[in-house]
N, C-alpha and C positions, 0 to 999 in steps of 0.2 A: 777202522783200526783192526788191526789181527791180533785177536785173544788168544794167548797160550793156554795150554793145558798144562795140568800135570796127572803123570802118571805115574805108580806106588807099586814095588814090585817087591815079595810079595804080594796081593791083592787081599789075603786071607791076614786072620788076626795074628799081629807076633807078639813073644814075650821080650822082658828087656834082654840085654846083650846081644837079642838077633841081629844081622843084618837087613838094613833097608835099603831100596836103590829109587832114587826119587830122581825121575826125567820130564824136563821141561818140552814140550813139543809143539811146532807150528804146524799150522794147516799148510804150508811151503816153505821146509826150508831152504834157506840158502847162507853160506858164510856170512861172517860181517857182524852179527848179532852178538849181544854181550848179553849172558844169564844173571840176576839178580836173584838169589835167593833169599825169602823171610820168612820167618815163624812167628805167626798169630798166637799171643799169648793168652790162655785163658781169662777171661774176668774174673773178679772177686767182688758178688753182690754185697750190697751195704743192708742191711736192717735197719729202718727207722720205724720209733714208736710213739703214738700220739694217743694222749695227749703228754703222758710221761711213761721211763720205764716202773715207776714207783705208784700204782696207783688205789683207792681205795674199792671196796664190792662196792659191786652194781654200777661203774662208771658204764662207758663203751670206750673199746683201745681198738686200735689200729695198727695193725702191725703193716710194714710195705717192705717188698724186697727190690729195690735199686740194682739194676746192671746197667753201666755207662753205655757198653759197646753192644750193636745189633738190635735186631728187633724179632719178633714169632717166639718170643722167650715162650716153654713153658714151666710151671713153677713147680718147687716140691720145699714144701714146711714140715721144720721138724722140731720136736719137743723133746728136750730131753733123750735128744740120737733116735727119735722113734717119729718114723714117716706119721702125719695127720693126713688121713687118707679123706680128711672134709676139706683142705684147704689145695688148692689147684691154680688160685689164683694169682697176679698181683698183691691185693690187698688182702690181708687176712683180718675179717672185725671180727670182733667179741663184742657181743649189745649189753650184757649183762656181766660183765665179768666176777665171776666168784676165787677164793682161796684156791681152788684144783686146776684154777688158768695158768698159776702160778708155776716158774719154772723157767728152762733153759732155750731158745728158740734160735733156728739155726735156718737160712735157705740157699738154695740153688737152682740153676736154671737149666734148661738143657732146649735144642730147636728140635723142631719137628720130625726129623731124621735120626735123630736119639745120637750121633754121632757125634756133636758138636754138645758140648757142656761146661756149663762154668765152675769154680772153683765152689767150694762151698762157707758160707759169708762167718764173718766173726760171729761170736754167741752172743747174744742179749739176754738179760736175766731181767723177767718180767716178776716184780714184787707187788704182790696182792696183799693189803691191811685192810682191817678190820675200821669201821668208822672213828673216827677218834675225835676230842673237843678241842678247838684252837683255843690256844693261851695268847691273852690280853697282855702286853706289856706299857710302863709309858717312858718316855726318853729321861723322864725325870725320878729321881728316887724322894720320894714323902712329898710333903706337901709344894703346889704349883701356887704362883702369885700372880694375882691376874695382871691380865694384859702382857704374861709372856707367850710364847709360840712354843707350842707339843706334839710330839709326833707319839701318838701308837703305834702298837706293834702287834700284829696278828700271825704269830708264830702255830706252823703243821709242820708234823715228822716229813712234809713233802710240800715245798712251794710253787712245783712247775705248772703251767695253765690253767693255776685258780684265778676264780673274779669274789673280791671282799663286800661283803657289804656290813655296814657298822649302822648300830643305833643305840639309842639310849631309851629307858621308861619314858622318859616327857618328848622323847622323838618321833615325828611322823611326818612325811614315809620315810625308811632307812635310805642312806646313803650307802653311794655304789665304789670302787676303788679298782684299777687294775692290779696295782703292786696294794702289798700287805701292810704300807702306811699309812695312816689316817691322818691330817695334819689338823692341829684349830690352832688358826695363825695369832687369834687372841684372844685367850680363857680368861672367863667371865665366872663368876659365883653360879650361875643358873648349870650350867658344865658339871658341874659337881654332884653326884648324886645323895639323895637323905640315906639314911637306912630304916627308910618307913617299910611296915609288910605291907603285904596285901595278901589280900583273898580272891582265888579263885577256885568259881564251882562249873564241874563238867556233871551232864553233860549241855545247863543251863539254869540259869537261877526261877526258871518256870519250869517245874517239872511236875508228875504224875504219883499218884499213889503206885504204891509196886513197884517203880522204876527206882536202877541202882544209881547213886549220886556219889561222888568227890569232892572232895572237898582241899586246897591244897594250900599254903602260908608261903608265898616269898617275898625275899626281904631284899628293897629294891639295890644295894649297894653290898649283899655279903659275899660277892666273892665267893673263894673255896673254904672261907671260915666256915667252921664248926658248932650249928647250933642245933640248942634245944627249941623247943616251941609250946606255948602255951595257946591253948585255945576258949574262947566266951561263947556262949548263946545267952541274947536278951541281957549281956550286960554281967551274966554268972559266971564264973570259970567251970568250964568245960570238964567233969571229971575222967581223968583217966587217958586225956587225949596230949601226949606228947610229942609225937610226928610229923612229920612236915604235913604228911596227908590220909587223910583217914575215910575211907568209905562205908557207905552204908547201903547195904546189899538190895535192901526194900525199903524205900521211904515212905515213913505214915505222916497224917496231919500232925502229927506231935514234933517231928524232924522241921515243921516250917520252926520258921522266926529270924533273928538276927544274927550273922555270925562276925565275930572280929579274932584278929589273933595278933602276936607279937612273939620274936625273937631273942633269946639269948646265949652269949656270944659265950661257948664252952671255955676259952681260953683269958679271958681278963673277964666275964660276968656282964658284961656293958649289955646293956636290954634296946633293942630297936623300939621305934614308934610303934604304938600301938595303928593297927589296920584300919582303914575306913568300913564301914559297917554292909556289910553284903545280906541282903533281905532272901532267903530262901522260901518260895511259894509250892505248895503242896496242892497239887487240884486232885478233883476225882478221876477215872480213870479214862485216861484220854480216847478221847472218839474223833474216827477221820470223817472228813468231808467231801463227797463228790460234786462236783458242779462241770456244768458242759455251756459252752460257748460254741458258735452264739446262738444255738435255741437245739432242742432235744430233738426236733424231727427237722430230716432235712431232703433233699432229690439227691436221688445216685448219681455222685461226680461232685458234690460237694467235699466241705471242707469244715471238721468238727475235732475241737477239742477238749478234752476231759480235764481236768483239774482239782488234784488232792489235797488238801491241807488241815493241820490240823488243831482245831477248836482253843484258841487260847494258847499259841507255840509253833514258833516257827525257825527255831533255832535245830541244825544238826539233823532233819529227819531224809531217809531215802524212804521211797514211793515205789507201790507195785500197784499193777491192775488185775482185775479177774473180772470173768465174767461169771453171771448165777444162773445155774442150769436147772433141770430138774433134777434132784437129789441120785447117787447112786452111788455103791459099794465105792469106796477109796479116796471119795472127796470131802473135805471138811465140810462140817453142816454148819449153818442159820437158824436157829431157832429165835420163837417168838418169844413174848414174855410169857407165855404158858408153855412152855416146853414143845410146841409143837416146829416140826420141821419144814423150814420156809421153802429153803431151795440149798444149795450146794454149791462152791465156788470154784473155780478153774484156772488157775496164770494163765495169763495169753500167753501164747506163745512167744510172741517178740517183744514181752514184757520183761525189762529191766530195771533192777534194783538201783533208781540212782536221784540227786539231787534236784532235780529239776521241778517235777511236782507236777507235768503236763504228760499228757500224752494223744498225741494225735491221728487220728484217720486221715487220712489225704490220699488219694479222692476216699470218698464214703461207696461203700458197695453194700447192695443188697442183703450179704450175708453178715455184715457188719449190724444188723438190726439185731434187738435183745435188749437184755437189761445185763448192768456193769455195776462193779462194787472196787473199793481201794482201800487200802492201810497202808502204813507207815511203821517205821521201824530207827530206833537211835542207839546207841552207848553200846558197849560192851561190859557184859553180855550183856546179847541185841534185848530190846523194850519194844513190845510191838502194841499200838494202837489199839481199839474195836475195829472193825472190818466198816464200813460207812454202808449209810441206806442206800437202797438201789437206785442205780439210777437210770432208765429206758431210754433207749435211743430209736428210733423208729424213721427207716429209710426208705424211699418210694423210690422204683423204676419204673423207665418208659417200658419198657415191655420186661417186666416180671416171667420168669420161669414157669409160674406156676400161680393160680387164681385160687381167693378161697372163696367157696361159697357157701353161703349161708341159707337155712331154711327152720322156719318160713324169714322171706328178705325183708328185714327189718331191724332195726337197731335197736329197738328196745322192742321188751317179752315180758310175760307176767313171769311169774315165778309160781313154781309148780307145775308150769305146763313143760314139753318138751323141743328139744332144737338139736338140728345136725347141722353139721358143718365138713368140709370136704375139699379136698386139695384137688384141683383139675386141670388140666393143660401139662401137667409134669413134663416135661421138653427134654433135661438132659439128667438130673442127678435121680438118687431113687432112695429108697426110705423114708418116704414124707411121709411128716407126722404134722397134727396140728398143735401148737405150743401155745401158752397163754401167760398171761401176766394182771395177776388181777387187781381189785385195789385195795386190797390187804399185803400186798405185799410179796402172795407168792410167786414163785415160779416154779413150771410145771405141765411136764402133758397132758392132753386132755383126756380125758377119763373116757373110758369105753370105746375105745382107739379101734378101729377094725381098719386095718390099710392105712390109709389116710384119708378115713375118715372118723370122725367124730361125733357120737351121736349120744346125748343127756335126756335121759327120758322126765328128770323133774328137775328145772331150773329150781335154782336159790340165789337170793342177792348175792352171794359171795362168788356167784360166776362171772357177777360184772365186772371186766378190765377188757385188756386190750389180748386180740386175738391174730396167730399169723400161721404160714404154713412154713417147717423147716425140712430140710435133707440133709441127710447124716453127712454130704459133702458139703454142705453151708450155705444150698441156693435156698432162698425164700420168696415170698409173698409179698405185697403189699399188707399191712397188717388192718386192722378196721377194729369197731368199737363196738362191743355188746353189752349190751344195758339192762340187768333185769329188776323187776318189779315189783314189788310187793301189795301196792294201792290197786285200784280196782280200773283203772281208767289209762290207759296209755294212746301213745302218736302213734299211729302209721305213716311214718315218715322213711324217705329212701336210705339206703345207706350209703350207696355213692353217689357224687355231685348231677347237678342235672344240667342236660345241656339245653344252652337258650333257643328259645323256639321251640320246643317241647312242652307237650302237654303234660301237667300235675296231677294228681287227686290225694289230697290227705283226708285221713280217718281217723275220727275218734270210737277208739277200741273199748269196746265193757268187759269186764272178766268174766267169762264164764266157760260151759264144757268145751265148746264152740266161739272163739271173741267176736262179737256182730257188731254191726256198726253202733254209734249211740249218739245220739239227736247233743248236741253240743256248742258253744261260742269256738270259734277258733281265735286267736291269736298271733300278733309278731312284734314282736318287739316291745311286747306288753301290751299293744294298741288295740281293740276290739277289732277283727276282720269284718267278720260273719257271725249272725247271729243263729240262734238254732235252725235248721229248718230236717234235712234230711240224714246229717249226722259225717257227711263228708264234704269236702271243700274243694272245688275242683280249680287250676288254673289252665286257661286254655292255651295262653303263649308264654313260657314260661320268660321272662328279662330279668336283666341284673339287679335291678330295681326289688324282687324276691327274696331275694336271699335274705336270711336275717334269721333270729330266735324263735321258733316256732311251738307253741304247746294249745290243749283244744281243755274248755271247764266246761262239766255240767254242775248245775246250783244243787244237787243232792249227791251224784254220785263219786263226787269230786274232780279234780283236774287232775293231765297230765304232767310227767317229769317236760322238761324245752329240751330240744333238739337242733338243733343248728340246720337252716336250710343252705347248702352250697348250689352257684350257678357258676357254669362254665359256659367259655365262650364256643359257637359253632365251630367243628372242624378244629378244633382245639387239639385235639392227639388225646393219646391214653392219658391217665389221671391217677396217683397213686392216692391211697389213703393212708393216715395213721388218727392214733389218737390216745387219749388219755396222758396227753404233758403239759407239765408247768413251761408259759415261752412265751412272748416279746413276738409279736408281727411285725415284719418290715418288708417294705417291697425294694430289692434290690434288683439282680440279674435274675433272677428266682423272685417269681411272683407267689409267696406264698398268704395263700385264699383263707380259709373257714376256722372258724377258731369257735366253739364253743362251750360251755362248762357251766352245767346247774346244777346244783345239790338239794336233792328230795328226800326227805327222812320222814317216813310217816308209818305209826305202830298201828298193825292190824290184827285185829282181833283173828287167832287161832294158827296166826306166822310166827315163825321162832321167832323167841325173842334173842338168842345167840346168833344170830343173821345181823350181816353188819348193815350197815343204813344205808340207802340205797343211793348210787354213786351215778350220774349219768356224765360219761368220759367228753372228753373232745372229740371232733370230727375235723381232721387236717384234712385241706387238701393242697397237694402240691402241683405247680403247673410250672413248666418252663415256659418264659415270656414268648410270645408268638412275635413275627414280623409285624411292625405297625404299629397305631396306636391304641388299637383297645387291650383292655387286660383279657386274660385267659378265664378270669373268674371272678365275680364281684364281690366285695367282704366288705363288712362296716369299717369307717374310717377312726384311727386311732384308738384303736380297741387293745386291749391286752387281759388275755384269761388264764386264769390260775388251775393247775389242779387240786380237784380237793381228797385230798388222802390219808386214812385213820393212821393217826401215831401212834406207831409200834416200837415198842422197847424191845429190841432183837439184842438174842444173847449168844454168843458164840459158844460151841462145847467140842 
């Protein structure tokens, strides 16, 4: 077919009353053809608003601007004659709409070429209200006879695209409604409500010394009547408390006991039921609870969750985590019950304030090892918890960044004498320090820090806990267990697992300038091994079959703390350690191995007697299962060991 053209002469812009010469033209013409001229009427876009143009704060509205004819629209939104230079689109939302959305809104379209444009649309006037309460009505004026049929009425200054839901006191769960009628095809007595009160207390009828409480009266049937309110404790009238609701800014144990109240009606005297009896419980001053599933150590690539709650109350609390560091300018401190400073606490970072009460690691990494702390927080103004005892997590990787080692290599030490320790292998972060955890509770660098290393020229029992290497970017160590002593006789036992088929040799150690060997029974598992002879106990092949509780008695000198012997299987891969947690062994996809835990307490003449009592930790070891069927490590069968650790009344300041 052959398309005409037109062409527009002038070509430049004219004003009205100019003349214009508009000619139709073919690509050939010839006589015979009949010209048809028409004029394209501009459009005139529609505004539609959704959900209405009447709406309340904080809905979200929709404004659209509709043009019938064409397409490459683009748009221009105006408010009150003034271009919105945020709105370009089709649809115009408001997610939140406030009072200042409010106002006059106009649109127009124009294509691509700015030459063609549509008319500009009728006004819409968008009315923004304030929240308001719907009135209850019912079809019937005074009183209803059962077994007729009632329709309510749930009248707003605005009915367009609400959904009703209706309930009563003795209703559960509410009923739902598209239109604003409710019908009950046949009222019954029970339909009918008492005008009994009741009591309710925010922000739970279990609540804390210090924490602010309310207390409120309503009266199940009054409507917008006018009342006064009387209030009881224990059955007394309440002096001085006429208000629907009355707070008490700090609650003492004198605030507990019974509360009732009752209404009366300002305008004819008429007195509601007295309330059923709401019991307010006053505890001491709430303490949160940390707990970790499912066990406190675990291999890098697991899956560990932490869990706060708190002591006696579970109603209305949000949860935070922190971790305990060593103490330093800007962080809240820990103190013990003698004032001294434990450690310091820290938000995680991706620690948020909220109801749940869990928080989890997934996968668990390296630098996730440390000790964690939690509280809780409710009402306004916020009531916050005690901060909870620590609680250690301790994560082993296949190849760890960095090794600590220890000298002389042994897990347990007399006390008095001296030990270094030292970060090695540092691969990629830098700032290693060695960090410790002991079993009193603190946390804390290790003293005498040169680099990263670590060096105590006189051990004391309170150096025993669990020891690791950290960098200021967050890579660490496998962490391990150091034990020191106070008694005169200790194991020279390994500190890491031993692999099978490897030769042994345990010592029993005497205290002195120098510790020498000492003529001794050795032991496992309580069972006599070996009787005295040379004072060390050698095993030539080491098997699974070893592993087990090991400690060495002489009949004067005394015996030592037990030790947990670990056996690993040949060709097994690397091996992390931890130690020192309470935890439940289970062999799952992770074969986890060694678990041990003795408690030695014994007073020696001319050791402090402020030296806490001597603590000998667990020894974990972690293996991931190998192809096949033997295990990576052999451990005694249904075993489960506790930590044992001094309870400390920590005080927050």
């Amino acid at each position: 077919p052959i398309k005409p053209t037109v062409r527009v002469e002038p070509q430049s812009s004219v004003y009205t009353r100019d003349s214009v010469t508009l000619t139709c033209e073919l690509p050939t013409y010839t006589d015979g053809w009949a010209v048809r001229w028409k004029k394209d009427e501009r459009p005139t876009p529609t505004v539609k608003v959704q959900p209405a143009d009447h709406v309340l704060m904080g809905e979200r509205v929709t404004l659209t601007c509709e043009i019938e004819s064409g397409d490459y629209w683009n748009y221009e939104w105006y408010k009150n004659n003034n271009l919105l230079s945020d709105a370009k689109r089709k649809e115009y939302e408001i997610s939140n709409v406030g009072q200042y959305h409010a106002g006059v809104y106009t649109c127009k379209g124009t294509q691509s070429t700015g030459r063609i444009y549509s008319h500009t649309s009728a006004a819409v006037t968008l009315t923004v209200s304030v929240k308001v309460t719907p009135t209850i009505t019912s079809g019937y004026e005074g009183a209803v006879l059962t077994g007729n049929t009632v329709n309510l009425y749930c009248t707003l200054p605005q009915s367009a695209g609400w959904t009703f839901y209706w309930s009563k006191h003795t209703q559960s769960p509410e009923k739902k409604t598209i239109t604003n009628i409710y019908t009950i095809s046949s009222v019954r007595v029970s339909d009918g409500e008492s005008n009994k009160a009741m009591v309710n207390i925010k922000p739970d009828k279990q609540v804390f010394k210090g924490e602010p409480v309310t207390l409120r009266c309503d009266i199940q049937a009054g409507g917008d009547t006018e009342w006064t309110y009387s209030w009881y404790k224990d059955d007394s009238l309440y002096p001085n408390r006429r208000t629907q609701e009355f707070t008490i800014s700090s609650v003492t144990e004198s605030n507990a006991g019974k509360y009732t109240c009752r209404g009366e009606r300002t305008n004819d005297l008429q007195k509601s039921e007295i309330s059923d009896a709401v019991t307010l419980t006053v505890s001491d001053v709430a303490q949160a609870v940390l707990s970790v599933s499912p066990q406190s150590w675990l291999t890098e690539g697991d899956s560990v969750t932490l869990s706060c709650e708190v002591t006696g109350s579970s109603t209305g609390w949000t949860f935070s985590w922190y971790r305990a560091v060593p103490y330093r300018q800007g962080l809240k401190q820990i103190r013990d019950a003698h004032g001294n400073v434990m450690y310091g606490v820290e938000l995680l970072s991706d620690s948020r304030r909220e109801a749940g009460g869990s928080y989890t690691l997934s996968p668990a990494a390296l630098n996730h090892t440390g000790v964690y702390v939690c509280r809780a927080e409710r009402g306004e103004p916020t009531y916050q918890t005690q901060y909870s005892s620590p609680q250690p997590l301790w994560i082993t990787g296949t190849s760890p960044p960095a090794s600590l080692i220890i000298s002389p290599r042994r897990s347990q030490h007399f006390s008095g004498h001296s030990l270094s320790l030292s970060c090695e292998g540092q691969s990629e972060s830098i700032g290693w320090r060695v960090r410790r955890y002991t079993h009193s509770g603190e946390v804390s660098d290790c003293s005498s820090v040169t680099g990263s290393t670590c060096s105590i020229s006189s051990l004391y029992t309170s150096h025993t806990g669990v020891y690791w290497c950290q960098s200021e970017s967050g890579g660490g160590s496998d962490p391990l267990n150091i034990t020191v002593h106070s008694g005169d006789v200790i194991l020279d036992s390994p500190v890491h697992p031993v692999t099978e088929g490897d030769s042994l040799t345990l010592r029993c150690l005497y205290r002195s300038t120098k510790p020498s060997n000492l003529t001794a029974d050795f032991y496992r598992d309580g069972s006599l091994l070996q009787t005295q002879t040379t004072g060390e106990m050698i095993i030539r092949t080491v098997s699974k079959s070893d592993a087990g509780l090991y400690h060495c008695k002489h009949p004067e000198k005394g015996e030592s703390p037990k030790s947990w012997l670990s056996v690993r299987a040949a060709g097994s891969g690397s091996t992390g350690v931890t130690v020192g947690v309470a935890v439940g062994l289970s062999l799952t996809v992770f074969l986890i191995i060694t678990l041990g835990l003795v408690y030695y307490c014994r007073k020696r003449t001319g050791d402090s007697a402020a030296q806490p009592s001597d603590v000998i930790y667990t020894q974990v070891v972690t293996k991931r299962k190998p192809k096949g069927n033997n295990e990576a490590v052999t451990r005694p069968d249904d075993v489960t060991y506790s930590q044992i650790m001094k309870d400390l009344n920590r005080h927050e300041r």
